[in-house]
N, C-alpha and C positions, 0 to 999 in steps of 0.2 A: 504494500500500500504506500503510496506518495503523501509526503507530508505537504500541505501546502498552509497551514495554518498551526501555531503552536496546540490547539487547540486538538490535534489531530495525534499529538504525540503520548503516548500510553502514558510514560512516566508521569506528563503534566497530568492528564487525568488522575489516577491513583493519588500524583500530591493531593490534590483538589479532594479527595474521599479523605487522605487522611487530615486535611485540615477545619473537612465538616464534622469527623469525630474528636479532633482536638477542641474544638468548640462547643462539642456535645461534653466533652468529660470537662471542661473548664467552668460550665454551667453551674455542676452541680455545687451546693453554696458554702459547703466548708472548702472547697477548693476557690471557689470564685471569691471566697476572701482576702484569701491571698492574691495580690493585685501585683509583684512583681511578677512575682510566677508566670502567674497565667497570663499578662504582659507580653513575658519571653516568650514562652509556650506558643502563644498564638504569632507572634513574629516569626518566632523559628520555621513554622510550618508555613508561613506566610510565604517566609521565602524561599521556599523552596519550590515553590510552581511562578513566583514569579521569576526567579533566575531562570527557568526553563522558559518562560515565556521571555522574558527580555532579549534573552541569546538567542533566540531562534529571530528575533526580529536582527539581529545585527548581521543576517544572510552571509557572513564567512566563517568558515568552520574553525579559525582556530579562535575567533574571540567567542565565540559560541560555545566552544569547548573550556574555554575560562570560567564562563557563566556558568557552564553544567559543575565543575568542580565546585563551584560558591554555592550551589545547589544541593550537593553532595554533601557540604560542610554544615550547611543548615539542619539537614538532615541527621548529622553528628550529636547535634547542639540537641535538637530536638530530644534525642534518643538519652541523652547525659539529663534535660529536665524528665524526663521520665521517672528518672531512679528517685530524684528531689520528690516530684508528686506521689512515689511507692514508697517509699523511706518517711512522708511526714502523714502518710494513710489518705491523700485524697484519692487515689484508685486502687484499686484490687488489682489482685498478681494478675486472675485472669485479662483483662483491661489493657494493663501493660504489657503482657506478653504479647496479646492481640495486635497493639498500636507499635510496638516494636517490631514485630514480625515485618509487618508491613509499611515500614519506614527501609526496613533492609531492602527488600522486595523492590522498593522506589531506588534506592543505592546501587543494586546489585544494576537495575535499569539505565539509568543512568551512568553506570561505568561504561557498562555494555555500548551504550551508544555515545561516551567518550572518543573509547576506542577507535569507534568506529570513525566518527571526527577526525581524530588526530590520523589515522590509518590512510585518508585520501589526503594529505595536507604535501 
């Protein structure tokens, strides 16, 4: 399939799911108290479908491929508040394992089409 739109690319999708569930677990209102947290939480996940989405608009693969790494790194950031919000009880193991999984899953995506990037450069 041709990408012709950021929009079109898997990885930004899946951000996008997991940024509607960073929003869903940030709700809940012992977590939503804490205002830096959830702050970061929701930035971290922010950007990481907009670094996907910015890089694809800069139509050359290696600055495109800088943006997917800022992408990658958010997606770090994301996974390190994770442990803050398991560590101080705003979600459950299961919850976090869930949203970690599938922060990899975006990671592992996002290398994958690195690679790919840097491989025609």
């Amino acid at each position: 399939m041709k990408i012709e739109r950021f929009e079109d690319i898997e990885a930004w999708k899946e951000a996008r799911e997991i940024v509607n569930s960073v929003y869903k677990v940030c709700s809940v209102h012992s977590f939503k108290k804490d205002y830096s947290l959830t702050d970061q939480f929701k930035r971290a996940a922010i950007s990481i479908m907009a670094n996907i989405a910015e890089g694809f608009s800069r139509k050359g693969n290696k600055e495109f491929a800088q943006f997917l790494f800022i992408a990658k790194a958010s997606a770090a950031e994301l996974q390190s508040h994770l442990y803050v919000a398991l560590d101080q009880g705003y979600i459950k193991r299961e919850q976090f394992d869930e949203l970690y999984e599938n922060i990899d899953k975006v990671q592992r995506k996002i290398s994958t089409f690195i690679k790919y990037l840097t491989s025609t450069l």
